[in-house]
C-alpha positions, 0 to 999 in steps of 0.5 A, spaced: 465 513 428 471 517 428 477 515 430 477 519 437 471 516 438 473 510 439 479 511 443 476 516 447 478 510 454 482 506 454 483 500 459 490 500 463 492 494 468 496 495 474 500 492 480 502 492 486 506 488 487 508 487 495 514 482 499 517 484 506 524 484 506 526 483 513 523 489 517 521 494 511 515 492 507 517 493 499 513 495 492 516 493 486 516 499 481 519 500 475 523 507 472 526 511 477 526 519 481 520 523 480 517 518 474 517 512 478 511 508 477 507 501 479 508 496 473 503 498 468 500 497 461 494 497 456 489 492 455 489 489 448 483 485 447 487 482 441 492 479 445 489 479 452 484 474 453 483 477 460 484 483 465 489 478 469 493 476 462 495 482 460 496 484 467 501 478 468 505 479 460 505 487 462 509 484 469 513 479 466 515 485 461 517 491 465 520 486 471 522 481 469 517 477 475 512 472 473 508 472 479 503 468 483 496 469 485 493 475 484 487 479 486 482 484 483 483 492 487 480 497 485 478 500 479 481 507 477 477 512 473 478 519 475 477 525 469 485 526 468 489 522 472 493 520 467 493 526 463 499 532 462 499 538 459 497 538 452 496 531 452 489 529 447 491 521 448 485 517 450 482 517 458 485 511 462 481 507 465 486 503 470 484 496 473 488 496 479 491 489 482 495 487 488 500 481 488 504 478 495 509 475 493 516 473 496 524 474 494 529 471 492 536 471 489 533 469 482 528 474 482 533 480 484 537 478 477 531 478 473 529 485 477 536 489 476 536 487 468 529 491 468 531 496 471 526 495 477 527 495 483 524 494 491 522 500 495 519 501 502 512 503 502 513 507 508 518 511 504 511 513 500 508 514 507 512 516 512 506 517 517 503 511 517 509 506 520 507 507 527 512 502 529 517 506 533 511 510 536 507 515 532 510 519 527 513 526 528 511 528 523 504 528 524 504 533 530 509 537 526 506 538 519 501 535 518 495 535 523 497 543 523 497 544 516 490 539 515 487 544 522 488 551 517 485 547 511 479 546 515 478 553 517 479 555 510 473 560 508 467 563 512 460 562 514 454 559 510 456 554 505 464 554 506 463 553 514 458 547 512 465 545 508 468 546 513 465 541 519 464 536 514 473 536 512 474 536 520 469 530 521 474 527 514 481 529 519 478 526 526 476 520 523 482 519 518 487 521 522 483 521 529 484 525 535 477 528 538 475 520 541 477 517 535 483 512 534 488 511 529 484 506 524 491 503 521 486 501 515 484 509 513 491 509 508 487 512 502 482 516 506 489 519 509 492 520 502 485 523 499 485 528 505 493 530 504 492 530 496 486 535 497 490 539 501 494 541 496 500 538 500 504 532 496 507 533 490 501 529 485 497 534 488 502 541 486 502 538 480 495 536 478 494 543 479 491 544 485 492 549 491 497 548 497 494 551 504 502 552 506 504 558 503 511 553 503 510 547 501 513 540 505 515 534 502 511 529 505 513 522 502 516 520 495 511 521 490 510 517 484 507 518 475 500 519 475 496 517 481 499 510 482 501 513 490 494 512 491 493 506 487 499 504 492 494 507 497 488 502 497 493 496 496 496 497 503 489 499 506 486 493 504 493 488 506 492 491 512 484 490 513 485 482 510 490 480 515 485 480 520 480 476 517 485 472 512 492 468 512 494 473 507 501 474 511 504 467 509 504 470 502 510 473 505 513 468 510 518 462 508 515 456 508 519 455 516 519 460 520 520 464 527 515 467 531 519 474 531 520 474 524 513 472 523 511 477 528 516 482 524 512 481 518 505 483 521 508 489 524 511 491 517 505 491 514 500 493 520 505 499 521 504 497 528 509 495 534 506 488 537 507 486 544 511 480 543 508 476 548 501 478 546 502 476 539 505 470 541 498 468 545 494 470 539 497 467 534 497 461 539 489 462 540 489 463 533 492 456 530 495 457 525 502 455 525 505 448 527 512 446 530 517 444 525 521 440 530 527 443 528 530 450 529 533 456 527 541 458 529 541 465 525 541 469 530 547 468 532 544 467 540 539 462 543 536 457 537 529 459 536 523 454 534 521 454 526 514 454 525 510 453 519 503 455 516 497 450 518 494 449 512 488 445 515 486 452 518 482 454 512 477 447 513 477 449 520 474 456 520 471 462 514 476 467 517 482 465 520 486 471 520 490 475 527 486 481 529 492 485 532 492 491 535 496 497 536 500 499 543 
């Protein structure tokens, strides 16, 4: 067996690595401009004994960062989502992994010597943060730009096609009787990647439907935007069914930095009293008795996460709703 055959895969291992910093919620990345990338590496059998090992050296290397529990995403193995031109290097196969984890100042030190740094997810995906309403930029660009590659091509086959992208377009995006689905993240991605119109896309070599094409969010190496993708896709289904969300919180909290950290994730705006109710219903905090005077204003009560909820009950999350 030749050499080429044996490296024909190789295993990668990826994070995506999530905190809220006040009302943004963040990704760690590593590198810088248009090579900004998730934390990443190889899987060496020689040095890892798991997935989750390797995972954890190669964070701790790039960032700096040890962090806390983590869980298995997704497997990543498309042909060419890591190749370049001329590149003749091995197939990477990418177990991808997806870690919660808070801030703290001893954290920022350890991040600013590695040269990594927090970013907004919502600077990746513009249009899925509804929380000041829904984004301009759906009606604007892309809805239209989404509706011509619909269209594109003729009767037969090609019209067959075309049914089934509208079908992908009102369940993604909605419209037609179908509800924006806060959950479609990847399916949302995968519809604007087709089209032609990010810039992975463009340089994957695949053709825009726009003759000039837009800048939609901030693109990242290889397909770590769509990695980032299924991360937020599943954050965003496990707040309603699991406590997922004080991952993030401090140990004592607010009901409105709590419901901020929701609304971060969820990209949706919360009826502050309805979310109060359903966090009441839901019974997963208790008071602390003492209160918080951060505001400057009226002290607000502290709370903190009733662990005794995951004896209680299989499911215990917050099924919240858009407005």
């Amino acid at each position: 067996m030749n050499e080429d055959t044996t490296r024909a895969i190789e295993i990668g291992l990826n994070a995506v690595i999530v905190s809220v910093l006040g009302p943004a919620p963040m990704v760690l990345v590593v590198g810088s401009g248009a090579r900004e990338a998730l934390p990443f590496g190889p899987f060496d059998p020689l040095r890892h004994r798991t997935f989750e090992i390797g995972l954890r050296s190669w964070v701790e290397a790039q960032t700096a960062l040890n962090i806390g529990h983590v869980e298995q995403l997704y497997t990543f193995g498309d042909r060419g989502r890591h190749s370049q031109p001329d590149d003749a290097r091995a197939h990477v196969v990418s177990v991808g992994y997806l870690a919660l984890t808070r801030q703290s100042p001893e954290s920022e030190e350890a991040l600013t010597m590695a040269n990594a740094n927090w970013r907004p997810w919502y600077g990746y995906f513009p249009w899925e943060d509804w929380r000041d309403g829904r984004p301009d930029m759906l009606d604007a660009f892309i809805l239209p730009a989404l509706e011509q590659w619909t269209t594109a091509g003729g009767p037969g086959p090609d019209a067959r096609r075309g049914q089934r992208r509208k079908d992908r377009l009102r369940l993604s995006f909605g419209g037609d009787g179908s509800p924006w689905d806060e959950e479609r993240v990847l399916e949302r991605y995968e519809l604007l990647y087709e089209a032609g119109l990010l810039e992975e896309a463009r340089r994957d070599g695949r053709p825009c439907v726009l003759d000039t094409p837009i800048a939609l969010g901030h693109p990242m190496q290889f397909d770590h935007r769509r990695i980032l993708a299924t991360a937020i896709s599943r954050l965003r289904g496990k707040l309603k069914y699991r406590p997922v969300v004080f991952e993030l919180m401090p140990p004592e909290f607010t009901l409105t930095e709590l419901q901020g950290t929701v609304e971060a994730i969820s990209g949706r705006h919360l009826h502050k009293q309805n979310f109060r109710r359903l966090v009441e219903t839901a019974e997963l905090v208790e008071p602390t008795g003492a209160a918080s005077t951060s505001t400057g204003g009226r002290p607000a009560a502290l709370f903190r996460f009733r662990r005794e909820i995951l004896r209680e009950r299989p499911a215990p999350g917050l099924r919240v709703g858009g407005r």
